[in-house]
C-alpha positions as CSV (number, residue, x, y, z in Angstrom):
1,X,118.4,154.3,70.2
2,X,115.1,156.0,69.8
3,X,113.5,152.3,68.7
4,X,114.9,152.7,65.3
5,X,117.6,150.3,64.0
6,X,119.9,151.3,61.3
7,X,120.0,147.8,60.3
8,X,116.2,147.8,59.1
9,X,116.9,148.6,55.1
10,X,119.9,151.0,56.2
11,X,122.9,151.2,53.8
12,X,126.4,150.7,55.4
13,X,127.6,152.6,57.2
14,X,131.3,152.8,55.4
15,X,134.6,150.8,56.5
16,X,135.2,150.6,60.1
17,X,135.4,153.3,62.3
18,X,138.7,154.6,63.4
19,X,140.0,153.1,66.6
20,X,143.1,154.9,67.0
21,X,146.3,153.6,67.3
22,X,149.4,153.8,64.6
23,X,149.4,152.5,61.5
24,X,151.5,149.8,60.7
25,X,154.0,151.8,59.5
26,X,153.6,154.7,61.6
27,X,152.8,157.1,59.0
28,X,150.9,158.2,56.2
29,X,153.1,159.3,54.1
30,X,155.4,157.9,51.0
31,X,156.8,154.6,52.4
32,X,160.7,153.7,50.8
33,X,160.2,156.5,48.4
34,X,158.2,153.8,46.1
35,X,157.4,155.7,43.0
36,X,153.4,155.5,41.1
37,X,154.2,152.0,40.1
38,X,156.0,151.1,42.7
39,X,158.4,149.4,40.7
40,X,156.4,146.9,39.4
41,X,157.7,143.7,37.7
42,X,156.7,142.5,34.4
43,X,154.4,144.7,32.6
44,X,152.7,142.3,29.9
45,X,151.3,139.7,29.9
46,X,149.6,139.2,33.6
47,X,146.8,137.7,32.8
48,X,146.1,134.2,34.6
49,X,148.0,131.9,32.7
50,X,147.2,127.7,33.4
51,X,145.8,128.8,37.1
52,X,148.5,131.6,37.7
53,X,149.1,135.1,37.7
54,X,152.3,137.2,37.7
55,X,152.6,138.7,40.8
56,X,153.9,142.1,40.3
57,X,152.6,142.6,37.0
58,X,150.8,145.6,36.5
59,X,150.3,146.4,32.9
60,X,149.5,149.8,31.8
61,X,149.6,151.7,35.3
62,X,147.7,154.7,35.7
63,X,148.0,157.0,38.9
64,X,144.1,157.3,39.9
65,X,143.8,160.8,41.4
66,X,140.5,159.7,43.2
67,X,141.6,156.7,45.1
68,X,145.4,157.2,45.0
69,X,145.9,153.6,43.9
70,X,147.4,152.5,41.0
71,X,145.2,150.9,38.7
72,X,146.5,148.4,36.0
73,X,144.8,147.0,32.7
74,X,144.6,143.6,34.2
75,X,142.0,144.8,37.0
76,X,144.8,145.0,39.6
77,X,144.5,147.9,42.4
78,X,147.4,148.6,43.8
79,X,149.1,151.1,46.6
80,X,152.4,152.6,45.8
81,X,152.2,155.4,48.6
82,X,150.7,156.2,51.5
83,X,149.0,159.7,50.1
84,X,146.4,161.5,52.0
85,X,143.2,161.3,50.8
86,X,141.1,164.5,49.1
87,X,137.5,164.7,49.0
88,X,135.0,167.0,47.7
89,X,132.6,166.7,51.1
90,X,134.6,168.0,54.0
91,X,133.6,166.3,57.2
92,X,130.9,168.1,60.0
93,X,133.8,167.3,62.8
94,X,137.2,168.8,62.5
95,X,138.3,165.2,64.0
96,X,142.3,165.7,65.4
97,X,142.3,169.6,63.5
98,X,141.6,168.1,60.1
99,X,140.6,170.0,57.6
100,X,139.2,169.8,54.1
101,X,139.0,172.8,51.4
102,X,138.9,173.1,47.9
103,X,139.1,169.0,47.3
104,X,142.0,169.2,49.8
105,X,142.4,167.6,53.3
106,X,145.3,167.8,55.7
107,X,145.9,166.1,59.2
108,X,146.0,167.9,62.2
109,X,148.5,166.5,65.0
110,X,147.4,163.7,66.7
111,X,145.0,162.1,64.2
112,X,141.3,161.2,64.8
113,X,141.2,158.5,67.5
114,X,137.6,158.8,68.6
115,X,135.5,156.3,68.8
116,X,132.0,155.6,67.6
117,X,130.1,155.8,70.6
118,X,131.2,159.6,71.0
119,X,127.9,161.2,71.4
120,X,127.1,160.9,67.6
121,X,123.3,160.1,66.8
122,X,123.2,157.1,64.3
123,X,121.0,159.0,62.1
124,X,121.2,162.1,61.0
125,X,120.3,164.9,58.4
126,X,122.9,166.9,57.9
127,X,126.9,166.6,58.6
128,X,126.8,168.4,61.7
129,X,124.5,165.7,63.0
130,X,127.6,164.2,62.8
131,X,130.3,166.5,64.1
132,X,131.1,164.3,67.1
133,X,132.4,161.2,65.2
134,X,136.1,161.8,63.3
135,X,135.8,163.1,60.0
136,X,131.9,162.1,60.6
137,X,129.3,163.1,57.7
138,X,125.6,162.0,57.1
139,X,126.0,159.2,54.9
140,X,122.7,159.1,52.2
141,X,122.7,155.8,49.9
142,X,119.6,155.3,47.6
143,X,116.1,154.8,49.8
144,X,118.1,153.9,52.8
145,X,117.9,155.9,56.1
146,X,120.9,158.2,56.6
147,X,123.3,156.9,59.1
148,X,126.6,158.9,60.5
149,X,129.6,157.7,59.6
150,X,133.4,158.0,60.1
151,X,136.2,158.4,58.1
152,X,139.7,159.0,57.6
153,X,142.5,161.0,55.7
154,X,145.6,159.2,56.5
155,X,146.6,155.8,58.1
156,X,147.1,157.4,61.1
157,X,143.4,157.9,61.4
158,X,142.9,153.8,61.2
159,X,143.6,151.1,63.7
160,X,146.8,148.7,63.8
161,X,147.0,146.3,60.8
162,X,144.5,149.1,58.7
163,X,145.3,151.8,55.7
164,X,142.9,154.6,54.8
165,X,141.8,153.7,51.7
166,X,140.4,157.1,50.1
167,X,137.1,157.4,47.5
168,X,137.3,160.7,46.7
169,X,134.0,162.2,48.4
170,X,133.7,161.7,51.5
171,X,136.6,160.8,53.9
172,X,138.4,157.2,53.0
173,X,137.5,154.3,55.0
174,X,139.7,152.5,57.2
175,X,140.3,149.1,55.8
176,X,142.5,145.8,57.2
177,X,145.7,145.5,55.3
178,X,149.1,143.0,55.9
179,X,150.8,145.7,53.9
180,X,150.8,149.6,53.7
181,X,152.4,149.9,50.0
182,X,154.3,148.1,47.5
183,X,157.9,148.6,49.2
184,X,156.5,146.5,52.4
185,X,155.9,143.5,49.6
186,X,159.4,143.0,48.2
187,X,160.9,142.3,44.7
188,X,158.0,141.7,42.1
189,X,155.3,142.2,44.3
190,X,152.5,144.2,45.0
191,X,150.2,145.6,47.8
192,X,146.8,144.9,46.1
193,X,143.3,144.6,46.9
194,X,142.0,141.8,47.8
195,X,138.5,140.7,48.4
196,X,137.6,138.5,50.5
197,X,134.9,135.1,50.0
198,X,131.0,135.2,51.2
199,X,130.4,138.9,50.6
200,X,133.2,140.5,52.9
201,X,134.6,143.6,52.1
202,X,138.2,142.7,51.4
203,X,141.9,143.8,52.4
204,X,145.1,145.0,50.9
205,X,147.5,142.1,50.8
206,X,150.5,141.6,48.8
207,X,150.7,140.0,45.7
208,X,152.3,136.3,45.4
209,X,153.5,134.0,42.5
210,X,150.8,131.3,43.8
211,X,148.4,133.4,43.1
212,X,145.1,132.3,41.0
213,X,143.5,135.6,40.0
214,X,143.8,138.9,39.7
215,X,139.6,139.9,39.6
216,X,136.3,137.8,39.4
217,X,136.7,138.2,35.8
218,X,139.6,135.6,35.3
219,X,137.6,133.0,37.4
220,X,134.7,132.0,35.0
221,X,131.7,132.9,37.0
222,X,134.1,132.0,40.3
223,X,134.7,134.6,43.0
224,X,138.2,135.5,43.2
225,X,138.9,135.7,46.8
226,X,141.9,136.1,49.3
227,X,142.6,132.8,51.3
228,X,145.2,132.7,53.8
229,X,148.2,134.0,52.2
230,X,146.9,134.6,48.1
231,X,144.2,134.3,45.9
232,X,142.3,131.4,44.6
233,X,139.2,130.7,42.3
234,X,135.9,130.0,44.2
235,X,132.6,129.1,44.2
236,X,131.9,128.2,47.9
237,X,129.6,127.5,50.2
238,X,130.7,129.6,52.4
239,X,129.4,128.5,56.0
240,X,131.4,129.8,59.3
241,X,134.3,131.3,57.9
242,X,137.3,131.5,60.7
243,X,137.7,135.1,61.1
244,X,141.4,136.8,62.4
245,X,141.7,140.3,62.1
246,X,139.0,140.3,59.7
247,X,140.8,137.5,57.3
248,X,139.5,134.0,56.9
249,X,142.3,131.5,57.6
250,X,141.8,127.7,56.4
251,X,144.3,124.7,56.1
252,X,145.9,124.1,53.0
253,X,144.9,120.6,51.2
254,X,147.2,117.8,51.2
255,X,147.0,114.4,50.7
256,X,145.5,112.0,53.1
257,X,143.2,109.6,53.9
258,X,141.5,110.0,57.4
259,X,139.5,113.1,56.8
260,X,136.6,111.6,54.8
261,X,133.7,109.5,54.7
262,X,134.0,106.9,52.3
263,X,130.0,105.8,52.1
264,X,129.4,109.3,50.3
265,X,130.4,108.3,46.5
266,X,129.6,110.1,43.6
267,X,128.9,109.0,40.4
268,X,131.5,111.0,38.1
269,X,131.0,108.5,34.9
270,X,129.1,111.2,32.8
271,X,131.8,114.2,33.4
272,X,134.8,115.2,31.5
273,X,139.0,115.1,33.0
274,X,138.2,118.9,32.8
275,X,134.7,119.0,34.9
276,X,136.0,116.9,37.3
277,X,138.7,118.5,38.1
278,X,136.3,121.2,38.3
279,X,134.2,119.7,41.2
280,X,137.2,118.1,42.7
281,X,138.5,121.8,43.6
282,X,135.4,122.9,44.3
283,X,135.1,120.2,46.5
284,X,137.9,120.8,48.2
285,X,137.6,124.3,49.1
286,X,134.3,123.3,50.9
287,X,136.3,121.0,52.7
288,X,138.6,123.9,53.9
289,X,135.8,126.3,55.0
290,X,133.9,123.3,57.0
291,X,137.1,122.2,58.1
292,X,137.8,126.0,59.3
293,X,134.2,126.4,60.8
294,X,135.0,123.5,63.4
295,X,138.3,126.2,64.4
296,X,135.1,128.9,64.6
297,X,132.9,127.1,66.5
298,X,135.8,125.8,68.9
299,X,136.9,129.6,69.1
300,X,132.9,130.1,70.1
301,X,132.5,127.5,72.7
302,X,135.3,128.7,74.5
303,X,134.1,132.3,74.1
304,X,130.2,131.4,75.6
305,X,132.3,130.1,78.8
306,X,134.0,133.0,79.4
307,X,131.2,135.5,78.9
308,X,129.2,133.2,81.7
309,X,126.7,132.1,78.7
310,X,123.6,130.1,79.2
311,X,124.1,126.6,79.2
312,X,121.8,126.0,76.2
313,X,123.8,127.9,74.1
314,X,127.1,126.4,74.7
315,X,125.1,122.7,73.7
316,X,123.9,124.1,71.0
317,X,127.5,125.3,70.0
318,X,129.2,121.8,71.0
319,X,126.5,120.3,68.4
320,X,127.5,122.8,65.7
321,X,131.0,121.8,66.1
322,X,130.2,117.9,65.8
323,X,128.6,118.7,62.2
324,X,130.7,120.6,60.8
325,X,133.6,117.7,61.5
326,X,131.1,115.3,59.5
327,X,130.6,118.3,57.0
328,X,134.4,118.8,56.6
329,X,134.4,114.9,55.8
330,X,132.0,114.7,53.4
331,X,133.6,117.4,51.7
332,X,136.4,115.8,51.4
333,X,135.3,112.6,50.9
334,X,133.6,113.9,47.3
335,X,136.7,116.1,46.8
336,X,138.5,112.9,46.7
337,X,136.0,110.8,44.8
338,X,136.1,113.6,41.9
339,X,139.8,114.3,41.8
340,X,141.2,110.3,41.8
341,X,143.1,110.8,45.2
342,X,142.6,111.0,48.7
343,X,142.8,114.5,50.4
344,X,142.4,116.3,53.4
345,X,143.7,119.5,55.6
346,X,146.6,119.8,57.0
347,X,147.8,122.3,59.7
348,X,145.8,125.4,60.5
349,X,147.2,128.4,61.7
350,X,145.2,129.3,64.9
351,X,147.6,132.7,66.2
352,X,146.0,135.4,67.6
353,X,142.5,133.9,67.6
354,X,141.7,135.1,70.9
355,X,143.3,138.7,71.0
356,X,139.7,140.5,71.9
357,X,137.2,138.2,73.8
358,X,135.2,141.1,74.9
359,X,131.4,140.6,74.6
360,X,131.6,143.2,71.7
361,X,133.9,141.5,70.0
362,X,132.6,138.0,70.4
363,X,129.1,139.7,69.0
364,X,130.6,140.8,66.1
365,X,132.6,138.0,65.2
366,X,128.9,135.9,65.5
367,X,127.3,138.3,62.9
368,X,129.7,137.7,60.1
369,X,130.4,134.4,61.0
370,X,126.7,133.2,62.0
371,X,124.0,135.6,61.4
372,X,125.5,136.1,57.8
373,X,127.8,133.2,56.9
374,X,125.7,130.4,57.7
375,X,122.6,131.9,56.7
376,X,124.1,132.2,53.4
377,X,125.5,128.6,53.8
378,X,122.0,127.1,54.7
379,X,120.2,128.7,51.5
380,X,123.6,127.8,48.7
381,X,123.5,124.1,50.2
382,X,119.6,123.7,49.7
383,X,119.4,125.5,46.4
384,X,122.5,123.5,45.6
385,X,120.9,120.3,46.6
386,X,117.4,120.9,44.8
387,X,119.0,121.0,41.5
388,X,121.7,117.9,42.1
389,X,121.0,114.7,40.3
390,X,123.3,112.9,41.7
391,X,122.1,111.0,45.1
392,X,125.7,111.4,47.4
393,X,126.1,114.8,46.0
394,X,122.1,116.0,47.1
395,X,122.5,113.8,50.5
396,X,125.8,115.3,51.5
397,X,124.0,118.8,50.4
398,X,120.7,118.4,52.3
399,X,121.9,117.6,55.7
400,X,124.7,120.2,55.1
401,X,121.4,123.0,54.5
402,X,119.8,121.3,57.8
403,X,122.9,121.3,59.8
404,X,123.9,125.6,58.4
405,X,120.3,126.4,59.6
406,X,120.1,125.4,62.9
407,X,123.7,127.0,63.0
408,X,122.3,130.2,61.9
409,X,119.6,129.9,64.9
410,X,122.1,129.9,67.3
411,X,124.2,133.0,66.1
412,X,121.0,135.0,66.2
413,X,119.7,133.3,69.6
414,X,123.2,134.2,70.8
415,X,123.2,138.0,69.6
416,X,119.6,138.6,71.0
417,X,121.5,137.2,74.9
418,X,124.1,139.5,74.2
419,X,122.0,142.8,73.0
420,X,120.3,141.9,76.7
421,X,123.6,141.9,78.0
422,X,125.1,145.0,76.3
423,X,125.0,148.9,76.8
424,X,123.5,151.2,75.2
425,X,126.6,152.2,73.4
426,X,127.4,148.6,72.9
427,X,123.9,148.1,70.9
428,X,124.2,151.0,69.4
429,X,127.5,150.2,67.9
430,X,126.5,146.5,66.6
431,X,123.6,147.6,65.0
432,X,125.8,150.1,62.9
433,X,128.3,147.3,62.3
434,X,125.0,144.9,61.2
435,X,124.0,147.3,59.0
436,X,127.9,147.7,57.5
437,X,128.2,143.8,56.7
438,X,124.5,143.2,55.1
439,X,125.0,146.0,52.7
440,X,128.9,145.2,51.9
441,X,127.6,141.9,51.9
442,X,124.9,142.7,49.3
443,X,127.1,145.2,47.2
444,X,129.2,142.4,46.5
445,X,126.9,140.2,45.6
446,X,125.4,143.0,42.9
447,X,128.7,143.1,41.2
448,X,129.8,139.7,41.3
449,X,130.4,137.8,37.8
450,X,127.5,137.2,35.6
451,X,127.7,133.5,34.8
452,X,125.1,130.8,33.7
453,X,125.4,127.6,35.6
454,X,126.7,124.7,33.8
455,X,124.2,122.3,34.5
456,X,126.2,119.0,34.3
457,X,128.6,120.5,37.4
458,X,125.2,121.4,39.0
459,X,124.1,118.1,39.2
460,X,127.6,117.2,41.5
461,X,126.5,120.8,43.9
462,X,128.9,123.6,41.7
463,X,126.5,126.6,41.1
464,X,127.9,129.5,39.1
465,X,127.8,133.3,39.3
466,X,123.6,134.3,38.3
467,X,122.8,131.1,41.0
468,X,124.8,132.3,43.9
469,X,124.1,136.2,43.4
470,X,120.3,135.0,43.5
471,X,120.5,133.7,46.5
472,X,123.1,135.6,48.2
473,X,120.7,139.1,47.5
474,X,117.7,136.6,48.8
475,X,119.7,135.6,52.1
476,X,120.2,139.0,52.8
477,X,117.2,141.2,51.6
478,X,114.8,138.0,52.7
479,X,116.3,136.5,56.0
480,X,119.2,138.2,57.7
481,X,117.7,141.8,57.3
482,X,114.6,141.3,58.5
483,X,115.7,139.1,61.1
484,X,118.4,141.4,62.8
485,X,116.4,144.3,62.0
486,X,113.7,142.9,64.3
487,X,115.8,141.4,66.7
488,X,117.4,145.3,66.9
489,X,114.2,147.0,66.9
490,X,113.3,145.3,70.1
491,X,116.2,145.8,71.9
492,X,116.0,149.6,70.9
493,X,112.6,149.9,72.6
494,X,113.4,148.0,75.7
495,X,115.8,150.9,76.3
496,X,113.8,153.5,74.7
């Protein structure tokens, strides 16, 4: 690796590489002959109404030449068809016989299926630098240091469970989807974007009644995020998210009244029906992400055992998993206290948690999970804390800052084990996919909602949209860059 790390102050690197493997329809082109608006449902009026959205409205729908989505007046993205993508840069490698001329691009027979260890330098000056990665090009973003890239023209470029979602320049980027277009969503239904909480890059998913949100913009400084099976309203602390094919999965809230700790009691007397209903769903949701990072940690204990870890980390990870049982219980404990009646989660879907327990894997499940999630946890719980006024609020948010910390130690402890664990085409591959999630991580967070806190939710630990993109940008440009970049650098000269 030269003793350079594309994570110190790189730019992504784009969506994932291409893995091979069909598509999950086996095809790139036009699925069930959907038409540009892929017979969308109501077409006025889709705005979030009460907390809910119309799920195959799409207002307005415009055929968008670049991305070949379908964009609506209400902010929804949608895909219709499966269309190749054109771009303006043809790639350095003719990956699978593709070819791109004149704004065009066609796939050659048998697709790009190689993978990102293939002999291609992970920096670079000009495309041909490039030219063993599929559809690879020297990817340039501001002041950051050029990194190679792959791409893709047509699903069948992408992995299993992934579409090639096109930009118009360069190659599109392979990105995780349960649906391919609209005709795989049903009547009234859409296959939309969907971003995902804590600064992930998203997914396509289809659009459902239940549904919160279409963008941010109808959350009121929120996030609006995917969550299990549709969209909600957020503003989250977002700690170990439990990560599935690249999609969080948390139980749903239901009533009950042995999932919190009843000597945590807020003081709601000063707050309106409105704000605390407010707090009580922002309370909640804290409850499902705490109550998913117990699945995360139980995931990553089992995990340390079968890679042969050392014994302190699998303590430190039995620990973790103790706190964020108590944190799940506060949570809902004040979730409760705000919304008048007892709550808690119910089932949680655990299938296909332990598809890939390779040491790869397992590394880069620990860098979205830890190294970013719960360093972005820690910081959102203290800041959150320093401004509460109200004492159960700032002592359920202090030890919850404490407790995210120390869980953020042992993601990175556990990444620099497996870097001296890993080959060289191993490290070379997580430092591009470090470098990937801190800048999707920190894109996000540039174009999130600009919202001024309201400071009577504050003092009960609910900070709004200029709060959390502060600290998010600070997590990342002040404490997980640095960090990875020097745990990177010195695993690239070990080896140098």
């Amino acid at each position: 690796m030269g003793g350079v790390s594309p994570v110190g102050g790189s730019s992504p690197v784009g969506g994932s590489s291409p893995v091979g493997g069909a598509s999950p329809t086996g095809g790139s082109g036009p699925v069930g002959g959907s038409g540009p608006v892929g017979g969308a449902g109501p077409t006025g009026g889709s705005g979030p109404v009460g907390g809910a959205t119309s799920a195959g409205a799409c207002p307005n729908p415009v055929f968008n030449t670049t991305s070949k989505l379908i964009t609506c007046s209400n902010g929804r993205k949608h895909r219709a068809e499966a269309i190749a993508c054109t771009f303006t840069v043809p790639p350095a490698g003719g990956a699978g016989g593709a070819s791109a001329g004149a704004g065009g691009a066609s796939a050659g027979a048998g697709g790009a299926n190689a993978g990102a260890g293939g002999g291609a330098s992970s920096f670079c000056q000009t495309d041909q630098d490039c030219a063993a990665l599929p559809y690879g090009y020297c990817r340039r973003e501001g002041n950051s240091v050029p990194v190679c890239d792959s791409g893709c023209v047509t699903d069948k470029d992408c992995g299993s469970s992934e579409i090639c979602v096109c930009n118009g320049v360069n190659p599109g980027r392979c990105t995780p989807a349960s649906c391919v277009t609209d005709a795989d969503c049903g009547p009234n239904s859409l296959c939309a974007s969907a971003p995902n909480f804590c600064g992930e890059s998203g997914s396509f998913e289809c659009t459902v009644p239940k549904d919160q949100c279409i963008t941010s913009a109808d959350c009121a400084g929120a996030t609006c995020a995917y969550q299990t099976d549709h969209r909600i309203c957020s503003n989250v602390v977002c700690g170990r998210p439990f990560l599935i094919a690249g999609a969080e999965r948390v139980a749903a809230v239901t009533p009950r009244g042995d999932w919190f700790d009843p000597t945590l009691t807020p003081n709601p007397s000063d707050l309106t029906p409105v704000q605390r209903a407010q707090l009580a769903a922002h309370w909640a949701r804290l409850g499902q992400m705490e109550h998913a990072s117990i699945a995360a940690f139980a995931r990553f204990q089992l995990q340390l055992l079968s890679l042969g870890a050392p014994s302190e980390l699998v303590e430190a990870c039995n620990r973790a998993l103790s706190d964020e049982t108590a944190h799940a219980r506060t949570c809902f404990a004040m979730a409760s206290a705000y919304g008048g009646t007892p709550v808690g989660p119910g089932r949680l879907d655990i299938e296909h948690c332990f598809e890939d327990t390779s040491l790869g894997a397992v590394a880069k499940l620990v860098l979205r999970e830890g190294c970013l999630g719960e360093t972005v946890a820690s910081l959102e719980a203290m800041a959150a804390a320093e401004v509460s006024s109200d004492p159960a609020v700032k002592q359920a948010l202090t030890r919850i800052a404490h407790d995210e910390l120390s869980h953020a130690e042992l993601a990175f402890k556990f990444l620099r084990w497996a870097l001296s664990h890993a080959s060289a085409e191993l490290r070379h591959e997580l430092a591009c996919a470090a470098a990937q999630q801190l800048a999707d991580f920190e894109s996000n967070a540039r174009s999130a909602e600009r919202e001024r806190t309201d400071d009577r939710l504050a003092a009960h630990g609910l900070l709004a949209g200029d709060a959390l993109r502060a600290i998010h940008l600070a997590a990342v440009r002040d404490v997980s860059r640095p960090l990875l970049a020097a745990l990177f650098d010195v695993e690239a000269s070990s080896v140098a």
